[in-house]
NUSE-245749 format. One record per residue (C-alpha): residue number from 1; z, y, x. Coordinates in nm, 3 decimals, m for minus. Example, Ala and Ser with C-alpha at 12.3 -4.5 7.8 and 13.67 -1.06 7.14 Angstrom:
REM NUSE-245749
> margu, up, north, east
> 1, 0.780, m0.450, 1.230 .
> 2, 0.714, m0.106, 1.367 .
END
This chain:
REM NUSE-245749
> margu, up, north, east
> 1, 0.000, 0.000, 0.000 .
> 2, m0.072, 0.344, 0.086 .
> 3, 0.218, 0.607, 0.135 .
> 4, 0.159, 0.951, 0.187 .
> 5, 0.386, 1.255, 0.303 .
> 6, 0.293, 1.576, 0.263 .
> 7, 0.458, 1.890, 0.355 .
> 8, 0.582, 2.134, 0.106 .
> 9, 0.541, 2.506, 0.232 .
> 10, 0.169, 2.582, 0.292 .
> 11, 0.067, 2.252, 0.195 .
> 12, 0.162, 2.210, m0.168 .
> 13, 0.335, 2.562, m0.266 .
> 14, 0.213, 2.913, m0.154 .
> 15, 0.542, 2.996, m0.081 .
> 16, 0.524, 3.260, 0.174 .
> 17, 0.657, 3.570, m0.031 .
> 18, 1.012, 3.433, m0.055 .
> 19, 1.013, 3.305, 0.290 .
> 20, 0.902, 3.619, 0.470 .
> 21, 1.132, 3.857, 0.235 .
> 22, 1.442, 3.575, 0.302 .
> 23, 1.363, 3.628, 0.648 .
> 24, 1.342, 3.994, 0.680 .
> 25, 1.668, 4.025, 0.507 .
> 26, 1.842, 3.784, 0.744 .
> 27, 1.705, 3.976, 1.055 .
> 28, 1.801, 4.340, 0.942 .
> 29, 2.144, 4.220, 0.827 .
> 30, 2.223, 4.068, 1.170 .
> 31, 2.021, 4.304, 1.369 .
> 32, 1.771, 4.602, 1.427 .
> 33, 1.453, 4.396, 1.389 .
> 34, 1.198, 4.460, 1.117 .
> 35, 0.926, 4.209, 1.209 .
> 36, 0.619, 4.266, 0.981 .
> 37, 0.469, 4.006, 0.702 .
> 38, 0.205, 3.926, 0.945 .
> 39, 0.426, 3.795, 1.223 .
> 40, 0.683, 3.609, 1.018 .
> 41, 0.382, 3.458, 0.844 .
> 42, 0.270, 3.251, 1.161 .
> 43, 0.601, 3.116, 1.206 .
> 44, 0.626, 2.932, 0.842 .
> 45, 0.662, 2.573, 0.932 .
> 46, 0.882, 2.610, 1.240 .
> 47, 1.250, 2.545, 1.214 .
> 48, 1.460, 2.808, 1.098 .
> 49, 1.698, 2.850, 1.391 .
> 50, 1.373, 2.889, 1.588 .
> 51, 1.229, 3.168, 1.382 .
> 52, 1.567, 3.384, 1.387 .
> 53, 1.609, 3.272, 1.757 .
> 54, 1.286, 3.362, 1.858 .
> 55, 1.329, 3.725, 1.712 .
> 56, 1.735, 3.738, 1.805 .
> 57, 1.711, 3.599, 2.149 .
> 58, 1.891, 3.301, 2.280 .
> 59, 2.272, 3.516, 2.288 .
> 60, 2.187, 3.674, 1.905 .
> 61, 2.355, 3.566, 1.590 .
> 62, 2.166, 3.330, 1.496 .
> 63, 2.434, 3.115, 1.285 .
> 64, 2.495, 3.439, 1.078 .
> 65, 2.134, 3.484, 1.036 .
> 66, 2.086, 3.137, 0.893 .
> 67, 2.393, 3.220, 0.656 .
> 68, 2.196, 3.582, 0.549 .
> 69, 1.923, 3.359, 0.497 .
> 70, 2.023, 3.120, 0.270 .
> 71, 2.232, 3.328, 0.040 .
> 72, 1.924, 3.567, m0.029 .
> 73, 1.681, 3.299, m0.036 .
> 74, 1.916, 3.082, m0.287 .
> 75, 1.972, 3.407, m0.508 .
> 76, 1.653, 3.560, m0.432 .
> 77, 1.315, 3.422, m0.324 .
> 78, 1.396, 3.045, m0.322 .
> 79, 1.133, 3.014, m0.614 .
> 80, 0.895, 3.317, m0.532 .
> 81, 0.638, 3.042, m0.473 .
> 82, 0.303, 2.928, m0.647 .
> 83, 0.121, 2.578, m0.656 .
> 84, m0.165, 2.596, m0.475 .
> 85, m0.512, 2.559, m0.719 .
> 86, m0.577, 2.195, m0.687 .
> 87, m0.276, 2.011, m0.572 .
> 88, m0.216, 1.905, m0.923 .
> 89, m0.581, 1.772, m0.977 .
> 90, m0.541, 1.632, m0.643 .
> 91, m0.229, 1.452, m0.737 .
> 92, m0.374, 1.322, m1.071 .
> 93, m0.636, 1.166, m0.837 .
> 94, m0.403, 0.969, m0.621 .
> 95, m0.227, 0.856, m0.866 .
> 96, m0.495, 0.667, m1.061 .
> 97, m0.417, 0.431, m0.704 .
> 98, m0.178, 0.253, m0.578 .
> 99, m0.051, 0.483, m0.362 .
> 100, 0.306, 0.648, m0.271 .
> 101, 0.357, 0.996, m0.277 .
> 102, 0.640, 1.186, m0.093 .
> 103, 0.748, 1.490, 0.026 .
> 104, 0.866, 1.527, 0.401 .
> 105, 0.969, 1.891, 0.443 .
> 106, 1.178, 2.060, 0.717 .
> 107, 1.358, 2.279, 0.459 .
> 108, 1.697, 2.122, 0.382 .
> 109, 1.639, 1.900, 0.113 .
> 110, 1.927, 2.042, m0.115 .
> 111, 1.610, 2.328, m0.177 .
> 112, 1.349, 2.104, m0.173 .
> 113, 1.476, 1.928, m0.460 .
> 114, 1.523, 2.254, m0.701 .
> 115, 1.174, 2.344, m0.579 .
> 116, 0.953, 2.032, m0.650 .
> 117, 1.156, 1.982, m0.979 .
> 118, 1.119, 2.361, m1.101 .
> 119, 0.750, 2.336, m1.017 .
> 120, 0.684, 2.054, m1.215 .
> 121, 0.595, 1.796, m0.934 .
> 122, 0.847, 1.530, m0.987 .
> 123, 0.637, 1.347, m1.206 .
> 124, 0.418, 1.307, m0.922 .
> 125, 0.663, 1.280, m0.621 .
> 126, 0.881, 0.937, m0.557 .
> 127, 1.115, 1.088, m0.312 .
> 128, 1.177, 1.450, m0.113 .
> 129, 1.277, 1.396, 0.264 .
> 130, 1.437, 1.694, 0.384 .
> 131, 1.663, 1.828, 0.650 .
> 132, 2.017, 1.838, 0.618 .
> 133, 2.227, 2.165, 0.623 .
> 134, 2.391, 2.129, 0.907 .
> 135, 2.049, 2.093, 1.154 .
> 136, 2.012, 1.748, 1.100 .
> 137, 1.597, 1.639, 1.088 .
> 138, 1.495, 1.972, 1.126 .
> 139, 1.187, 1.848, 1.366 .
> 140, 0.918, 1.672, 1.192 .
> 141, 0.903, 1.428, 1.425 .
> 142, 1.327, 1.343, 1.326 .
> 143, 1.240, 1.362, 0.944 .
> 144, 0.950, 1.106, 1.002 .
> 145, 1.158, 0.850, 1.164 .
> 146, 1.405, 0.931, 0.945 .
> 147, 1.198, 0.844, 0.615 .
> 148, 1.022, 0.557, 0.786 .
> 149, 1.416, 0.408, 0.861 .
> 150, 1.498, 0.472, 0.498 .
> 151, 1.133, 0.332, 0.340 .
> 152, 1.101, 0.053, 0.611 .
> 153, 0.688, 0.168, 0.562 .
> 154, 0.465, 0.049, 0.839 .
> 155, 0.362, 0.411, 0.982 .
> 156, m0.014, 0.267, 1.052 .
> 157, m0.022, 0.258, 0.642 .
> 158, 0.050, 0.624, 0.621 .
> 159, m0.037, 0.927, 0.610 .
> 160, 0.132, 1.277, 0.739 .
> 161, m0.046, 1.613, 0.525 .
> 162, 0.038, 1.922, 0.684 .
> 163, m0.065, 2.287, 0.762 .
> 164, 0.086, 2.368, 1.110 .
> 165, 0.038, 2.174, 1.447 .
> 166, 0.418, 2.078, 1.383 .
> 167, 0.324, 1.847, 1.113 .
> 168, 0.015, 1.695, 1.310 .
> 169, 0.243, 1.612, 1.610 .
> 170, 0.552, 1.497, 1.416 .
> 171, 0.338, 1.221, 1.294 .
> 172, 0.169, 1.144, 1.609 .
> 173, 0.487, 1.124, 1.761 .
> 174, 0.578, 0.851, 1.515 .
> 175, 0.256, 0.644, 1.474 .
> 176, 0.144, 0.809, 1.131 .
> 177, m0.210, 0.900, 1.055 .
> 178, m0.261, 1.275, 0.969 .
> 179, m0.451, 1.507, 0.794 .
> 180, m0.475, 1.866, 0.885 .
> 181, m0.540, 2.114, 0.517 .
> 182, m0.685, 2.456, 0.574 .
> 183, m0.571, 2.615, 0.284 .
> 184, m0.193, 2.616, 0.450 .
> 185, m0.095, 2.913, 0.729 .
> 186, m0.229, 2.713, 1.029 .
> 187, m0.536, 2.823, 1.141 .
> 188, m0.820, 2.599, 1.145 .
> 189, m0.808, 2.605, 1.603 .
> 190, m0.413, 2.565, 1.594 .
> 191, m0.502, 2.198, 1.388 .
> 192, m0.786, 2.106, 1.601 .
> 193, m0.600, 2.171, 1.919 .
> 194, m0.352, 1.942, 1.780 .
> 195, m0.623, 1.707, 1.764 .
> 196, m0.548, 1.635, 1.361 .
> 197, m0.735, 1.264, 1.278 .
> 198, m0.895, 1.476, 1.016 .
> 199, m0.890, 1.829, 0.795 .
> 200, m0.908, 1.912, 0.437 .
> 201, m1.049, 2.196, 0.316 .
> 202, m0.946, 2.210, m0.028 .
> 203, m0.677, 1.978, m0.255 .
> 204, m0.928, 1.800, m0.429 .
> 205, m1.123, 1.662, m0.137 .
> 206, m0.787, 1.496, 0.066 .
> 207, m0.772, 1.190, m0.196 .
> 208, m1.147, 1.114, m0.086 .
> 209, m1.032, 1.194, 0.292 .
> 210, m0.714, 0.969, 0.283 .
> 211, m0.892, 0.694, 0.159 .
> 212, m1.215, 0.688, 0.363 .
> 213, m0.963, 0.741, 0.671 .
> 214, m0.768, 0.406, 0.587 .
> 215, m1.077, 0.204, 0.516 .
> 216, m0.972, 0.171, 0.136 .
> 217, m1.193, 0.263, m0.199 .
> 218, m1.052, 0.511, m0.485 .
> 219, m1.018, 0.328, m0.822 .
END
């Protein structure tokens, strides 16, 4: 049987506006730094304590930053998001096969959760992998081995769908095939660089892609 991850921000949800404005409330609470849309925007994907520590330095507060963060972004922004056009077409697709759909997201799954529930994906999704509060699979690479401990899924009957080189090399790093979507905030060099087994360029073409990569036929 097929299983497939896919990443949540940039690959399912459009969620950058809640992101970027959870961000640039952490960063001006805890310090002097306004960093513009356009910057924080190339950094969605990355692990929060890298984002804040890449703007705070390696001394800054980056623990209170996190805390900003997540207060604003719970209250705030944490469903300032929008599906992208296709994903649900795309899902109605794979499910018409006998294939297993999950989520495997950096943001703590606690979020994750709330999000794929409140944007109607559940019916679609069999489990969300996330990270834990406290740090713990906050690498793709982690959160991979994690969910292939907890499934007990042969990684050379799955597939990783991401946006940013992160995803791409998390599931090298563990033996998963991977697809690459250019619809996300990676640009299209940043996936091929990662050397990505393939790229989608729209939702409804990755169930066609997925399959022809594995060798299998849609029903």
């Amino acid at each position: 049987m097929l299983n497939i991850f896919f990443d949540l921000d940039g690959t399912l949800l459009d969620s950058q506006s809640g992101i970027i404005q959870s961000l640039q409330h952490a960063l001006t609470e805890t310090s002097d730094i306004e960093p513009s849309s356009e910057e924080l925007r190339g950094m969605i994907g990355s692990g929060l304590p890298h984002i804040l520590s890449n703007f705070l330095g390696p001394h800054g507060e980056v623990s209170k930053a996190i805390n900003s963060y997540r207060d604003f972004y719970q209250e705030e922004a944490m469903f300032d998001a929008e599906v992208y056009d296709g994903v649900f077409q795309m899902f109605d697709t794979l499910m018409t096969s006998e294939v297993g759909l999950f989520i495997a997201t950096t943001k703590p799954h606690v979020y994750a959760n709330q999000i794929v529930e409140h944007f109607g994906l559940t019916d679609a999704i069999t489990h969300v992998f996330g990270a834990e509060l406290d740090g713990t699979n906050s690498d793709t690479t982690s959160l991979l081995q994690y969910a292939l401990d907890e499934t007990g899924f042969d990684p050379s009957k799955c597939i990783m769908v991401g946006d940013r080189q992160v995803d791409i090399y998390g599931a090298k790093n563990n033996d998963i095939n991977n697809i690459g979507i250019l619809w996300g905030y990676g640009e299209a060099d940043e996936l091929r660089t990662s050397e990505a087994d393939m790229l989608a360029g729209h939702p409804e073409e990755l169930a066609e892609i997925a399959f022809d990569m594995m060798g299998l036929e849609l029903e």
